[in-house]
Every structure is written in C-alpha cells, then in structure tokens.
N, C-alpha and C positions, 0 to 999 in steps of 0.2 A: 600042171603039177603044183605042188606044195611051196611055202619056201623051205629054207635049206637052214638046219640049224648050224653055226660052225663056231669054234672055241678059237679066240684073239689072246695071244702073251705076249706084251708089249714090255722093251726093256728101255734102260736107262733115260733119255730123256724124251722117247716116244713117249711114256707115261702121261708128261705133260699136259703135252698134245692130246690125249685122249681125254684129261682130265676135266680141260676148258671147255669138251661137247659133254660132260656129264660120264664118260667111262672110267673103270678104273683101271690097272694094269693087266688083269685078266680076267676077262668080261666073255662072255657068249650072246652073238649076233642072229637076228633072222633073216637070211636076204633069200631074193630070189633068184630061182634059177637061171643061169650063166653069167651068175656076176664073178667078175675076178679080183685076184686080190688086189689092183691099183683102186678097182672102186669101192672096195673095203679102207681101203688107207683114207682117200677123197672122202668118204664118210666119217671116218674117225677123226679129220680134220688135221692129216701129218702132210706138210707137204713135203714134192716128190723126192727130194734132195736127202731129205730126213730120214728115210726109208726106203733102204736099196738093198736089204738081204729079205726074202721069206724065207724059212724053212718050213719042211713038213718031215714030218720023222727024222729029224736032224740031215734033212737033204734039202738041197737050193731049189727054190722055184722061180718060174719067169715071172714078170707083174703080170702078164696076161692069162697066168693059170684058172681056171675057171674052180670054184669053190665046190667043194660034194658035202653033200648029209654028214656031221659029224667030224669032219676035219677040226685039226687040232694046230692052228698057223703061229709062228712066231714071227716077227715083226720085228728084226731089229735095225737098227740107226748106221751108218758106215764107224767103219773100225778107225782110227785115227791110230798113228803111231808105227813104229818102225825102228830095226834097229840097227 
C-alpha cells in the first residue's frame, strides 16, 4: 500500500519540539502504513514524558493507535495544575 497522509496539531510547548526538527505547530506528515502515533511523536522529536494525550475527534487515543489516510491527531503535553 501507499503511505498514509495524516494532519499533526501540536500545542503549547510540543510546538517546540517540533520546531528544532524543522515542523511547525500544524504540519501534515507521510508515514507508512501501521505506524502509530508514539512513532509519530519519536519523529517529530517530543519525548515520551512530553506527550501523553492524543486525541482524534476530540476522543483519547492509546500511543499504540495505528494512524489511517487522513486523520487529523492532536498531540498535547500533560495537563499540570489542580485545584
């Protein structure tokens, strides 16, 4: 099969991180078929600690999700704070 085209939105200090491998905050990737999003993160260059929520339609994914044609992932940072 082809690769897989999929849409990355990275927030608050993920951006960074993406920034120092050349991406910007929302960027569109080509990978290949059955990569997941931890080897999307390992690419983008966040480490694990950094990024521990994906979403997909505003619902939680495991790291081990495997990426389809066209998904649209967010990538955010642990939440810090409490009250």
């Amino acid at each position: 099969m082809s690769p897989a085209t999929v849409h990355i939105r990275l927030y608050s200090i993920l951006r960074k991180f993406a920034q120092e491998q050349g991406y910007d905050g929302h960027f569109t990737l080509q990978v290949e078929d059955g990569t997941t999003l931890d080897q999307i993160r390992e690419r983008i260059g966040i480490p694990p600690r950094w990024a521990n929520r994906y979403l997909k339609d505003a619902k939680p994914l495991p790291p081990d999700y495997v990426v389809q044609e066209g998904d649209v992932i967010d990538i955010l940072p642990p939440t810090i704070g409490g009250g």
